[in-house]
mmCIF file of the N, C-alpha and C atoms, coordinates in Angstrom:
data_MODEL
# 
_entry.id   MODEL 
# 
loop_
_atom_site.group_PDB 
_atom_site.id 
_atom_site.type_symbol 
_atom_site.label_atom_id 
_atom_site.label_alt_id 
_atom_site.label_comp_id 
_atom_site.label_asym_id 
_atom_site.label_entity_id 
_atom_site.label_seq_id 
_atom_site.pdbx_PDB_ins_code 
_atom_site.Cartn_x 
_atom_site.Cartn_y 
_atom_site.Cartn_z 
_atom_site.occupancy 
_atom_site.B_iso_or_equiv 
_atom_site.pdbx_formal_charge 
_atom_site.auth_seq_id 
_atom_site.auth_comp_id 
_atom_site.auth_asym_id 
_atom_site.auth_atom_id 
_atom_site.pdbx_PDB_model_num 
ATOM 1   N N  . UNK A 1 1  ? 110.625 127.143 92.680  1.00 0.00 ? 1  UNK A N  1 
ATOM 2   C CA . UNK A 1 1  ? 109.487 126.634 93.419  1.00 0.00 ? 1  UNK A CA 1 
ATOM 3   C C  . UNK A 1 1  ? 109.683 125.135 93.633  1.00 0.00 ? 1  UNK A C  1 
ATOM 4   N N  . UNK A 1 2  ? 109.755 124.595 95.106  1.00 0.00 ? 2  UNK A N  1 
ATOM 5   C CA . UNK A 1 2  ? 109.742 123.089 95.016  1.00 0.00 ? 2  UNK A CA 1 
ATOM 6   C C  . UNK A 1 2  ? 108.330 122.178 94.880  1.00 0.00 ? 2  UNK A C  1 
ATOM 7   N N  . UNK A 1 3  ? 108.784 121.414 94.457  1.00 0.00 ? 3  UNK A N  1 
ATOM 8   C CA . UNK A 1 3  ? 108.206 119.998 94.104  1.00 0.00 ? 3  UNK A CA 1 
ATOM 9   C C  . UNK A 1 3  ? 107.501 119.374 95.279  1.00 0.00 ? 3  UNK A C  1 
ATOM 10  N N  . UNK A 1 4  ? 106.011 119.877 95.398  1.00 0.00 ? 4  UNK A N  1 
ATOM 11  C CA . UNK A 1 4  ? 105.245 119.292 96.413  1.00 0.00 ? 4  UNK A CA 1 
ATOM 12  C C  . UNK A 1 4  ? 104.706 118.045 96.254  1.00 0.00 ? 4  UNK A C  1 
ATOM 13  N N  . UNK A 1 5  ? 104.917 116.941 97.471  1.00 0.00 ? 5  UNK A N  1 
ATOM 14  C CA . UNK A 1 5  ? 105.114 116.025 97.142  1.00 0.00 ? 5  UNK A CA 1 
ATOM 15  C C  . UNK A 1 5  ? 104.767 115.133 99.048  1.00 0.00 ? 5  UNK A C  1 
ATOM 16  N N  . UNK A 1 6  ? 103.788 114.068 98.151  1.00 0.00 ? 6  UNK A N  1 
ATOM 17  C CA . UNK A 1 6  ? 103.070 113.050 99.013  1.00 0.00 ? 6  UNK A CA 1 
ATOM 18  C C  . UNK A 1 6  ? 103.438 111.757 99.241  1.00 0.00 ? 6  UNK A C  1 
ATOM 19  N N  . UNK A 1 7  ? 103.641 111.253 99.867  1.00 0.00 ? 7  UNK A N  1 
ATOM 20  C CA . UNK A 1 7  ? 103.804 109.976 100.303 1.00 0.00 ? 7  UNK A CA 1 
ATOM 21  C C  . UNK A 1 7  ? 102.602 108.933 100.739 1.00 0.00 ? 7  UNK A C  1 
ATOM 22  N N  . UNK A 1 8  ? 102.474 108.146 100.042 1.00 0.00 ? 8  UNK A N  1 
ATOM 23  C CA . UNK A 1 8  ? 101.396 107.016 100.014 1.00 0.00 ? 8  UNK A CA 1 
ATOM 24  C C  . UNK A 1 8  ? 101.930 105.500 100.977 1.00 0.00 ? 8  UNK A C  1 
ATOM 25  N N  . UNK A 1 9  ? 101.890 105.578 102.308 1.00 0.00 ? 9  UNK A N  1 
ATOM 26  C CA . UNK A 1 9  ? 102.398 104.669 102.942 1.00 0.00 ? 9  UNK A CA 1 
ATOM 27  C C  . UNK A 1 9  ? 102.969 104.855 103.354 1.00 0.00 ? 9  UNK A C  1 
ATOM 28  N N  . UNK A 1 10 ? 103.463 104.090 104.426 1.00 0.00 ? 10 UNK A N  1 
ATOM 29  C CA . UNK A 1 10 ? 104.449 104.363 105.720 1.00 0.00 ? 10 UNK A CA 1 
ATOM 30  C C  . UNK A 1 10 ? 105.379 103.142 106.021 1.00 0.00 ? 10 UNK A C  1 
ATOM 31  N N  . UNK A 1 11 ? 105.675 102.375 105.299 1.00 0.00 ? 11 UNK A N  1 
ATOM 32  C CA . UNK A 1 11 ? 106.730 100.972 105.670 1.00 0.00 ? 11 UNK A CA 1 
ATOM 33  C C  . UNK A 1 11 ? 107.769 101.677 105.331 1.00 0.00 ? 11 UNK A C  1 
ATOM 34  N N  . UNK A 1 12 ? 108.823 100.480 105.206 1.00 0.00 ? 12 UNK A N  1 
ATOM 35  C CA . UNK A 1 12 ? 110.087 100.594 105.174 1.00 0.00 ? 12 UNK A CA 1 
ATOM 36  C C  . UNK A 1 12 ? 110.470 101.437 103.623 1.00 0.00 ? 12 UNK A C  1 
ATOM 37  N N  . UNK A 1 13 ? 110.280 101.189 102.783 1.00 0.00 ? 13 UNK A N  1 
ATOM 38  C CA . UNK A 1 13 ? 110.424 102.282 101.689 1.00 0.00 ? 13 UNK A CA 1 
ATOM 39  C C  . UNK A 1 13 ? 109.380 104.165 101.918 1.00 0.00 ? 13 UNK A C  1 
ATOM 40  N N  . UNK A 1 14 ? 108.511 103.900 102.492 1.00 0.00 ? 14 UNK A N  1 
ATOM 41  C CA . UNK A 1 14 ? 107.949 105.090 102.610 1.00 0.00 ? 14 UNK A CA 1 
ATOM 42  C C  . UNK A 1 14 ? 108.710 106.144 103.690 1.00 0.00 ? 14 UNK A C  1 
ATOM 43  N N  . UNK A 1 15 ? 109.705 105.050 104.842 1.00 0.00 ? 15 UNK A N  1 
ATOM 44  C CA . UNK A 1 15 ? 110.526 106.048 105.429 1.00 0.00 ? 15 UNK A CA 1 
ATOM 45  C C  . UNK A 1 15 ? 111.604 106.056 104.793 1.00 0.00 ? 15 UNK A C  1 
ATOM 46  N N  . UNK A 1 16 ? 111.930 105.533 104.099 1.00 0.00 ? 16 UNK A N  1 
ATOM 47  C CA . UNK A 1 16 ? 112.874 106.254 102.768 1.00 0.00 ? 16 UNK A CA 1 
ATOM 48  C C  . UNK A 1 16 ? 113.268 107.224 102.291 1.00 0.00 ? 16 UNK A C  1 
ATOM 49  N N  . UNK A 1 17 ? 111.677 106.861 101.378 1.00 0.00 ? 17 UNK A N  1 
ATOM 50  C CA . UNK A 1 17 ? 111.537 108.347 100.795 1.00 0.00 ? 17 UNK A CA 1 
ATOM 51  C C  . UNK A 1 17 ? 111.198 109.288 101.392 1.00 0.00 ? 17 UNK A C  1 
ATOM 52  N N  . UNK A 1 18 ? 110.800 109.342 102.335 1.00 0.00 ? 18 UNK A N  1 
ATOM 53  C CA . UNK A 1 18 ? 110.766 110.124 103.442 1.00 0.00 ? 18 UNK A CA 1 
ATOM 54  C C  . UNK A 1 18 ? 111.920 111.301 103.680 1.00 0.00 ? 18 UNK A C  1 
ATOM 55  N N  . UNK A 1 19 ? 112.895 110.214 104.043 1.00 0.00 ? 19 UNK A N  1 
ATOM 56  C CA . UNK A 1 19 ? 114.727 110.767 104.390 1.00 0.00 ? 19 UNK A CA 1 
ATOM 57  C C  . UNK A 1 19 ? 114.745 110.894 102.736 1.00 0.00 ? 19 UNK A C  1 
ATOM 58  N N  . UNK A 1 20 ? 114.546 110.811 101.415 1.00 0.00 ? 20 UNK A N  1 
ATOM 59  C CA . UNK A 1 20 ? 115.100 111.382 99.891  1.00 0.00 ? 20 UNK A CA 1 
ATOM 60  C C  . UNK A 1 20 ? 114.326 112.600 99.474  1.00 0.00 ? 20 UNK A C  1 
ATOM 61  N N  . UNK A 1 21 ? 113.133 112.389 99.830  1.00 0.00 ? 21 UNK A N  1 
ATOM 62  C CA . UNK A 1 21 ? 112.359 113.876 99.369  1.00 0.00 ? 21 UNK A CA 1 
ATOM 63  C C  . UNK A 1 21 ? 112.918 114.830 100.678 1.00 0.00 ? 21 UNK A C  1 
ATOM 64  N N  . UNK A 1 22 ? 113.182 114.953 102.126 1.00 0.00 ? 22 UNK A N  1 
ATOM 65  C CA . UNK A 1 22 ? 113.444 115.464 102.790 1.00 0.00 ? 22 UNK A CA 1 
ATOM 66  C C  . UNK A 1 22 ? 115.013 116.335 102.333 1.00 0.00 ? 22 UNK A C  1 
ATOM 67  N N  . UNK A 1 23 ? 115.915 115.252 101.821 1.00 0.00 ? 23 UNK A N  1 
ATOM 68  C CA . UNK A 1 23 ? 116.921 115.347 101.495 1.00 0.00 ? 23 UNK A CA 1 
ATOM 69  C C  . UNK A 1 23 ? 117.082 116.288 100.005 1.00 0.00 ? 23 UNK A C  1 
ATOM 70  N N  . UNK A 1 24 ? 116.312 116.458 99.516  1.00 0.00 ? 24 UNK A N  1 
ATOM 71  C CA . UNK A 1 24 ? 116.312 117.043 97.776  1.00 0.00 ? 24 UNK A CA 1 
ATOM 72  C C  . UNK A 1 24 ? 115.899 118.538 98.432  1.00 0.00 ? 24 UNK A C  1 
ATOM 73  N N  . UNK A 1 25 ? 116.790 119.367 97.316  1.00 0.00 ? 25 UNK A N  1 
ATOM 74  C CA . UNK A 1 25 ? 116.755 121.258 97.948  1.00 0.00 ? 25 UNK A CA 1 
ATOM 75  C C  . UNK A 1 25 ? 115.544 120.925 97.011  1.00 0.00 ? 25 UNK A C  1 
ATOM 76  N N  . UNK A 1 26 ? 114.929 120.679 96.107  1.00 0.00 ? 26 UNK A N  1 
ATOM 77  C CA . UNK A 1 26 ? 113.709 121.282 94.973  1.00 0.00 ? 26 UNK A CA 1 
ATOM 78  C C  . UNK A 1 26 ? 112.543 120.475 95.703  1.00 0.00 ? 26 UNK A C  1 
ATOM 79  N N  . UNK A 1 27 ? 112.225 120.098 96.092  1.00 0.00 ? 27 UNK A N  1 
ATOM 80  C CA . UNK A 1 27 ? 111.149 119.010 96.997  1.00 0.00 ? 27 UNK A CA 1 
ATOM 81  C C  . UNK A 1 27 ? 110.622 119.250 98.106  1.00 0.00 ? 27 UNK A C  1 
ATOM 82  N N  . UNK A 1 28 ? 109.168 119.277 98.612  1.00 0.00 ? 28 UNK A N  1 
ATOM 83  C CA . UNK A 1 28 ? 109.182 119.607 99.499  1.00 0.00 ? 28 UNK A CA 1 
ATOM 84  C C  . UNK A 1 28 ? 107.971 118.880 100.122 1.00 0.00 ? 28 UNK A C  1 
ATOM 85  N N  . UNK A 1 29 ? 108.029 118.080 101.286 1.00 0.00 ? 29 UNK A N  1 
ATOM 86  C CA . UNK A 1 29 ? 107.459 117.429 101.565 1.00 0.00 ? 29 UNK A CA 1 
ATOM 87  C C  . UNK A 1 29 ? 106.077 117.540 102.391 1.00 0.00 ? 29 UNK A C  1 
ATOM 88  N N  . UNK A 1 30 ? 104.689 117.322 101.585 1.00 0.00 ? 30 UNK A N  1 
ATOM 89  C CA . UNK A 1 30 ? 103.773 118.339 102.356 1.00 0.00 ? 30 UNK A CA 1 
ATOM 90  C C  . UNK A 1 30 ? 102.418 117.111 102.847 1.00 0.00 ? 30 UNK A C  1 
ATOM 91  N N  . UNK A 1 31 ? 102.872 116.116 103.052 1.00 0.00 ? 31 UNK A N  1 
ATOM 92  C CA . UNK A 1 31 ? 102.517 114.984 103.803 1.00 0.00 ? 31 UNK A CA 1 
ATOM 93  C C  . UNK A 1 31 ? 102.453 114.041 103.253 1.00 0.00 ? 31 UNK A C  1 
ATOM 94  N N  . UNK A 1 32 ? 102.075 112.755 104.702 1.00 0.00 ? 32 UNK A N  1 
ATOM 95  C CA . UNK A 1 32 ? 101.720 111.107 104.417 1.00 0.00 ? 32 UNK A CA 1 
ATOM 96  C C  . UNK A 1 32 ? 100.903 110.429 104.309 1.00 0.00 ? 32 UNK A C  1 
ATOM 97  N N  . UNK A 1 33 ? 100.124 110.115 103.437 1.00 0.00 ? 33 UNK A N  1 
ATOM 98  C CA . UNK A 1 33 ? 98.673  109.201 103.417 1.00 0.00 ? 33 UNK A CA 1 
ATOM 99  C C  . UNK A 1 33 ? 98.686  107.591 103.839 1.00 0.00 ? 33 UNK A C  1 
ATOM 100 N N  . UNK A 1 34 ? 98.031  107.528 104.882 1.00 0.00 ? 34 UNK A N  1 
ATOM 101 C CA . UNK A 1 34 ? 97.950  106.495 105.794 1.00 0.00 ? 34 UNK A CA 1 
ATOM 102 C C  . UNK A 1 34 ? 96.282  105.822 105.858 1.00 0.00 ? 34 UNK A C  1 
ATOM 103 N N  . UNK A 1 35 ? 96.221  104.802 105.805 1.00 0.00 ? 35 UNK A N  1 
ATOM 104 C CA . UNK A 1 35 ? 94.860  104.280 106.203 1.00 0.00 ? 35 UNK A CA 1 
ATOM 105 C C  . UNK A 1 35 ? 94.430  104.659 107.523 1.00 0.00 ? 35 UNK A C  1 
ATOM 106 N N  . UNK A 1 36 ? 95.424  104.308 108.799 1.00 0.00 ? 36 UNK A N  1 
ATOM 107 C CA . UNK A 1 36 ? 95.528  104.484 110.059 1.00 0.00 ? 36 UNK A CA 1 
ATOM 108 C C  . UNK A 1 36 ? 96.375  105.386 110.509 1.00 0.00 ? 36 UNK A C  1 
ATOM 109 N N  . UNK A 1 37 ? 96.067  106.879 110.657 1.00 0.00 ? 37 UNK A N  1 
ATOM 110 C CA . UNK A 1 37 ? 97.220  108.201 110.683 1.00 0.00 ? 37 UNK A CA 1 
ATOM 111 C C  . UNK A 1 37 ? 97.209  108.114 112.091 1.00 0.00 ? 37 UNK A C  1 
ATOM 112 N N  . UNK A 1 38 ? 96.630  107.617 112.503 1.00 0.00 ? 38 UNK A N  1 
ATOM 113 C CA . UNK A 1 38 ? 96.805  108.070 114.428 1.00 0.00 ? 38 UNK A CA 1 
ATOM 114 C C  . UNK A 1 38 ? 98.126  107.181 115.054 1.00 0.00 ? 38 UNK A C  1 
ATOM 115 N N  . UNK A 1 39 ? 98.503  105.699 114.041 1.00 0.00 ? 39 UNK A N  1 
ATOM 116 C CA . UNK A 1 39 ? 99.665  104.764 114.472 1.00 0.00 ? 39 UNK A CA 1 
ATOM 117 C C  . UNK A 1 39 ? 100.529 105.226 115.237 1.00 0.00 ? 39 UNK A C  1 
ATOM 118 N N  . UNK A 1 40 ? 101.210 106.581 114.364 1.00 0.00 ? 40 UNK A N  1 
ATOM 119 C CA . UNK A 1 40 ? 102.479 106.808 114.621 1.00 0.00 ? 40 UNK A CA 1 
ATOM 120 C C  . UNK A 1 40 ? 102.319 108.304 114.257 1.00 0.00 ? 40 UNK A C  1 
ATOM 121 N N  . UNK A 1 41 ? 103.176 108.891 115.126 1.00 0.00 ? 41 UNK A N  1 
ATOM 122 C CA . UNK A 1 41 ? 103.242 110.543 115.502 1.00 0.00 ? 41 UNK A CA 1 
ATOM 123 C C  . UNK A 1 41 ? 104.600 110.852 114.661 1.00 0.00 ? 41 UNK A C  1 
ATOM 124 N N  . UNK A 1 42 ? 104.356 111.937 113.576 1.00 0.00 ? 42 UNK A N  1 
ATOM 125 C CA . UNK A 1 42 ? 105.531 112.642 112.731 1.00 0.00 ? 42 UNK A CA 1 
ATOM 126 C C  . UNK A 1 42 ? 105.634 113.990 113.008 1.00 0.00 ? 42 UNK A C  1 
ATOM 127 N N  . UNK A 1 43 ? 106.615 114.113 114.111 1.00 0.00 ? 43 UNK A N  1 
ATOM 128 C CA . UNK A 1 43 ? 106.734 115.532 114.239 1.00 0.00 ? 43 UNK A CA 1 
ATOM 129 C C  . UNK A 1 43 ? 106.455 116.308 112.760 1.00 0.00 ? 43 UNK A C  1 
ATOM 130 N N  . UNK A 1 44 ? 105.916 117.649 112.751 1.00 0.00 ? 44 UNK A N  1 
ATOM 131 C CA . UNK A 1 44 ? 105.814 118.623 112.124 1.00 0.00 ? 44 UNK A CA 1 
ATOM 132 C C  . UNK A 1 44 ? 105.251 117.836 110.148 1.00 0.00 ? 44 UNK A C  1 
ATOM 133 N N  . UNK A 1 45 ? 104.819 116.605 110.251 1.00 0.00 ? 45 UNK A N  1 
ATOM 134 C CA . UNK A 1 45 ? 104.575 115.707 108.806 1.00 0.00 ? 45 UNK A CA 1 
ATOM 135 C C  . UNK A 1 45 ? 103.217 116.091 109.126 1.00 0.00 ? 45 UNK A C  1 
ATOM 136 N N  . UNK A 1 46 ? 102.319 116.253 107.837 1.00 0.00 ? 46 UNK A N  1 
ATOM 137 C CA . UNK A 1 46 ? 100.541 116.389 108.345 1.00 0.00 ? 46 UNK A CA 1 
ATOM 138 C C  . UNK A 1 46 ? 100.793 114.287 107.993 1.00 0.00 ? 46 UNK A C  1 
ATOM 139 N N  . UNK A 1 47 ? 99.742  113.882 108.819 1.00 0.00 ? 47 UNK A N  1 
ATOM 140 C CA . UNK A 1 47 ? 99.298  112.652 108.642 1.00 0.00 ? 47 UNK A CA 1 
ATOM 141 C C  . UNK A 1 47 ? 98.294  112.453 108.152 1.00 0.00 ? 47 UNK A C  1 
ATOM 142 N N  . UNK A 1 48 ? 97.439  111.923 106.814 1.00 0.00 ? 48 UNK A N  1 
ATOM 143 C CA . UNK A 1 48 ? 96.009  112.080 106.894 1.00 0.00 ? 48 UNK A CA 1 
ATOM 144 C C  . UNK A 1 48 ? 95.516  110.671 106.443 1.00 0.00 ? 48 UNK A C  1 
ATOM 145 N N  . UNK A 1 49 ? 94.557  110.663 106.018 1.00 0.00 ? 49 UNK A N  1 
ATOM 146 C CA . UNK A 1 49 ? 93.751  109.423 105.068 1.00 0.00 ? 49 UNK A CA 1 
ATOM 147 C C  . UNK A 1 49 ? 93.344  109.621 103.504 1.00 0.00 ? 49 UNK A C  1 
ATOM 148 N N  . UNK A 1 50 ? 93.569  110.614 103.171 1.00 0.00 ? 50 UNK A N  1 
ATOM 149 C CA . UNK A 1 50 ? 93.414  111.346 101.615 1.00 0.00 ? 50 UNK A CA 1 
ATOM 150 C C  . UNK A 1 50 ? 93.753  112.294 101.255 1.00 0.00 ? 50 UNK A C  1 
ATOM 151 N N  . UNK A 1 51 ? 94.442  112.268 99.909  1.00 0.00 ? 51 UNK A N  1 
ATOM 152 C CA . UNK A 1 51 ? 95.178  113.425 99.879  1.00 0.00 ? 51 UNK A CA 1 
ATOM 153 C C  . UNK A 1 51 ? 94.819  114.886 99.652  1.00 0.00 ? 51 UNK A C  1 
ATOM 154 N N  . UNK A 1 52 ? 93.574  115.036 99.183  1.00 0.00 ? 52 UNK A N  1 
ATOM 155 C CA . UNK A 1 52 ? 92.897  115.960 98.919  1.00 0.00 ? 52 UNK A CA 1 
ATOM 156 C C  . UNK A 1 52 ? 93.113  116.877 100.637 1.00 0.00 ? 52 UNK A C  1 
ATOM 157 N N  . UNK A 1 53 ? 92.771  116.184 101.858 1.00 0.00 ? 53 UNK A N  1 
ATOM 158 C CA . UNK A 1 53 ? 93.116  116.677 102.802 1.00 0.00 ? 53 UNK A CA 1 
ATOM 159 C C  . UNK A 1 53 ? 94.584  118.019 102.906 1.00 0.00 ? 53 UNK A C  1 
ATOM 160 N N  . UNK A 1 54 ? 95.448  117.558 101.359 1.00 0.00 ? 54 UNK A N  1 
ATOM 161 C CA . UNK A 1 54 ? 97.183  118.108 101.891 1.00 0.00 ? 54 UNK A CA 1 
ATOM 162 C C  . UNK A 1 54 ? 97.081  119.251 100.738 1.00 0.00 ? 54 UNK A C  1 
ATOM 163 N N  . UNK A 1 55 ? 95.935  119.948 100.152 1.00 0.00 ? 55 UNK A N  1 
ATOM 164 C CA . UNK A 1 55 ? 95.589  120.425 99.440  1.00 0.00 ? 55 UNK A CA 1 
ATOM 165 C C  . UNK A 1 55 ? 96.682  120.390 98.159  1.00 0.00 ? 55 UNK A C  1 
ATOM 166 N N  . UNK A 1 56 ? 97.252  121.177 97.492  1.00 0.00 ? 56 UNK A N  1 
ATOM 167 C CA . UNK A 1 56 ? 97.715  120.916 96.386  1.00 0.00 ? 56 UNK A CA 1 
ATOM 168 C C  . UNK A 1 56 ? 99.425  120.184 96.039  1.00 0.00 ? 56 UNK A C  1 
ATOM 169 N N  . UNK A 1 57 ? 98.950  119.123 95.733  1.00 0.00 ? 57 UNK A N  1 
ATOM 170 C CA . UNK A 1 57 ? 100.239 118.351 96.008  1.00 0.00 ? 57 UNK A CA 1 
ATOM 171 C C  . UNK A 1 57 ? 100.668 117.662 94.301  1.00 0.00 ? 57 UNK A C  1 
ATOM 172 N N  . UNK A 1 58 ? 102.095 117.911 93.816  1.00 0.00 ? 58 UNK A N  1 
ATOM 173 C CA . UNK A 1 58 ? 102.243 117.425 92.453  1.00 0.00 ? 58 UNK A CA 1 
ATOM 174 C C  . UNK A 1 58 ? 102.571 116.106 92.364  1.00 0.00 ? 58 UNK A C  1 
ATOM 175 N N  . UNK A 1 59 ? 103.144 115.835 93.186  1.00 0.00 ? 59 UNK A N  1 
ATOM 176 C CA . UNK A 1 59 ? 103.625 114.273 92.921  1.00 0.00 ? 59 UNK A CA 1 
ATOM 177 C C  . UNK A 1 59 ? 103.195 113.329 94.280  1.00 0.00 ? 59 UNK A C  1 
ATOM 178 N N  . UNK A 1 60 ? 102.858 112.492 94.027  1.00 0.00 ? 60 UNK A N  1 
ATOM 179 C CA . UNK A 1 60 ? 102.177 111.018 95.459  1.00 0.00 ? 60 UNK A CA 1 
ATOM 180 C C  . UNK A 1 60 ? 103.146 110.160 94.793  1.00 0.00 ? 60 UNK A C  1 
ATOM 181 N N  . UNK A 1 61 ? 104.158 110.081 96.066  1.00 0.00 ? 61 UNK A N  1 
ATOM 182 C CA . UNK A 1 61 ? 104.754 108.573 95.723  1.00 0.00 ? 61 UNK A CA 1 
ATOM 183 C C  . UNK A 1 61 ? 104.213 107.532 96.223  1.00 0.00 ? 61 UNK A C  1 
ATOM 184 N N  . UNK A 1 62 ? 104.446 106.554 95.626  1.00 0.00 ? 62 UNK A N  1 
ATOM 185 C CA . UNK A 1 62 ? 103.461 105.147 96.284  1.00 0.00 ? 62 UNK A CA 1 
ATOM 186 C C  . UNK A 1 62 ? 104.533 104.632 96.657  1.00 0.00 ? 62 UNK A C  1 
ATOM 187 N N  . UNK A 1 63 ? 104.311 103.939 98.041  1.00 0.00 ? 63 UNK A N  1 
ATOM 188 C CA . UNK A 1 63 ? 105.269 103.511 98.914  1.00 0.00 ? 63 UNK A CA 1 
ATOM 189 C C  . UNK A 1 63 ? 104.683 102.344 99.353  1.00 0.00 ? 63 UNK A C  1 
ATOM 190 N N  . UNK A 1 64 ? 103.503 101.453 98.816  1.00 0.00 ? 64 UNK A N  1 
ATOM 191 C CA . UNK A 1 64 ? 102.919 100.783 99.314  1.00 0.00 ? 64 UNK A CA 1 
ATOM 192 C C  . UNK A 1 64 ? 103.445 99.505  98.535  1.00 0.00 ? 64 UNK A C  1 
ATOM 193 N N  . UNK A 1 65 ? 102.665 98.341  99.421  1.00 0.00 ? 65 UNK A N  1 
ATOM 194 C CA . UNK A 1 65 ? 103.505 96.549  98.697  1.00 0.00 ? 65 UNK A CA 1 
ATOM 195 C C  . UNK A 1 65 ? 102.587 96.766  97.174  1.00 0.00 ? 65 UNK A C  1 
ATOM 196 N N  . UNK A 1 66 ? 104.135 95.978  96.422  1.00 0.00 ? 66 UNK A N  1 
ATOM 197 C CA . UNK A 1 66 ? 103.573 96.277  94.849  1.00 0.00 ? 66 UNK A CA 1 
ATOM 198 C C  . UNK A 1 66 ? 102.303 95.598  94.409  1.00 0.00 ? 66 UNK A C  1 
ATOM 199 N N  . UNK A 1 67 ? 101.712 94.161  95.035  1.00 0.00 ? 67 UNK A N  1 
ATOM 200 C CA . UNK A 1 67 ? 100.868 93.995  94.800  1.00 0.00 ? 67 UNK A CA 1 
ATOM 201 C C  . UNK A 1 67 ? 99.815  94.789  94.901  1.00 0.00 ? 67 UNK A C  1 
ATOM 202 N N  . UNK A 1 68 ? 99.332  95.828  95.660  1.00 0.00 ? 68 UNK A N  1 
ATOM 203 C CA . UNK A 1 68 ? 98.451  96.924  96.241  1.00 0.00 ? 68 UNK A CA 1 
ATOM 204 C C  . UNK A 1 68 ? 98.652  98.895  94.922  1.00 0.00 ? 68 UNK A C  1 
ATOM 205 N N  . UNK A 1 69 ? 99.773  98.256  94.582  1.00 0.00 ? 69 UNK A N  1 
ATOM 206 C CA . UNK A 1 69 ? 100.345 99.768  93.741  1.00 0.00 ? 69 UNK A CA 1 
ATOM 207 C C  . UNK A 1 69 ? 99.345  99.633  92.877  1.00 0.00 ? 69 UNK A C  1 
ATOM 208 N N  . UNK A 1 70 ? 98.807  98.496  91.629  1.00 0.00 ? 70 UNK A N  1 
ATOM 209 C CA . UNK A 1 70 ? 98.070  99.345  90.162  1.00 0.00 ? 70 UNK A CA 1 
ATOM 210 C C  . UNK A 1 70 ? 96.801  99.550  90.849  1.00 0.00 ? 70 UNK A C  1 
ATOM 211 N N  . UNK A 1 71 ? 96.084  99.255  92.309  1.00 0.00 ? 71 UNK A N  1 
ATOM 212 C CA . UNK A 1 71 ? 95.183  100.227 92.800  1.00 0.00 ? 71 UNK A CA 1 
ATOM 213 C C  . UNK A 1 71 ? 95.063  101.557 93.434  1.00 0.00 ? 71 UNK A C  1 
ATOM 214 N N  . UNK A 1 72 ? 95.863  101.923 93.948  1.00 0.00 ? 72 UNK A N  1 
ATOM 215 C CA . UNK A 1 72 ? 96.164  103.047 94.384  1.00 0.00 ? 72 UNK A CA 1 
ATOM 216 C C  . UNK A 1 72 ? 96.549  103.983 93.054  1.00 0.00 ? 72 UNK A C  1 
ATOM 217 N N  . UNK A 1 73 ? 97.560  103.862 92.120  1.00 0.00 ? 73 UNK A N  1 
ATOM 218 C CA . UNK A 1 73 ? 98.160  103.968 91.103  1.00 0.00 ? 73 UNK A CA 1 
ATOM 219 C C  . UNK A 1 73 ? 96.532  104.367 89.918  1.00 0.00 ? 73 UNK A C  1 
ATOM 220 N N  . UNK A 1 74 ? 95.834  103.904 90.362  1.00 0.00 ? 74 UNK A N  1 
ATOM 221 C CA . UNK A 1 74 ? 93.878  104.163 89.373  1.00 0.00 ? 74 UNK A CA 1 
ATOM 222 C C  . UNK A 1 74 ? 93.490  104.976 90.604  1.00 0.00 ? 74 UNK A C  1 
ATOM 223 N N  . UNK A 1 75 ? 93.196  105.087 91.479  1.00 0.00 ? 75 UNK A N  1 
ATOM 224 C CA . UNK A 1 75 ? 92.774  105.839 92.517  1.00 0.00 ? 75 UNK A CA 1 
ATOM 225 C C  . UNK A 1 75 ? 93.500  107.555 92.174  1.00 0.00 ? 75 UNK A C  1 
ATOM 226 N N  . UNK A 1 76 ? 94.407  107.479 91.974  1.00 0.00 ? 76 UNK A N  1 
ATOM 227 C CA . UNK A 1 76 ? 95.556  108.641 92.369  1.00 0.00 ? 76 UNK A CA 1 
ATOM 228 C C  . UNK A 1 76 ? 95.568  109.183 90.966  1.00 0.00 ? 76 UNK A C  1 
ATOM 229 N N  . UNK A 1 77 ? 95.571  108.593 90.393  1.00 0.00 ? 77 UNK A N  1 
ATOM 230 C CA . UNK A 1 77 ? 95.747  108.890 88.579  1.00 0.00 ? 77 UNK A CA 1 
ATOM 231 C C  . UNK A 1 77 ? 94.119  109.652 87.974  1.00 0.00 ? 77 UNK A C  1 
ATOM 232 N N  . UNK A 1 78 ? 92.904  108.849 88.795  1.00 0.00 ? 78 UNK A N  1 
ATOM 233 C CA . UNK A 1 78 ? 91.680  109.787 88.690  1.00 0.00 ? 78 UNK A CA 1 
ATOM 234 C C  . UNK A 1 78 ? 92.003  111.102 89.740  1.00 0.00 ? 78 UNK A C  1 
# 
């Protein structure tokens, strides 16, 4: 069973991991949490604003500037 798995942000590390979770056979990538999902169009990626939207997801990577991570990081962890 793969490793469902979220992405928190969209910069230059979030298309990253993007191309590494895409890239891993056990992983499977079941969307991107964006403040502003309408920016930018991801073929066949759900785009949303919360993750609860991507229903059951095990891992949220945070892809966001580190100053901004130990909030999201308390957000995500409740």
């Amino acid at each position: 069973m793969a490793i469902k798995v979220a992405i928190v942000g969209f910069g230059n590390i979030g298309r990253a991991a993007i191309e590494a979770v895409q890239g891993a056979p056990d992983m499977e990538l079941v969307g991107i949490i964006r403040r502003h999902p309408g920016e930018e169009k991801l073929p066949s990626i759900p785009v949303v604003t919360d993750v609860a939207a991507l229903g059951h997801v095990d891992v949220a990577l945070l892809t966001v500037p580190s100053r901004s991570a130990p909030a999201y990081a308390r957000e995500y962890l409740q």
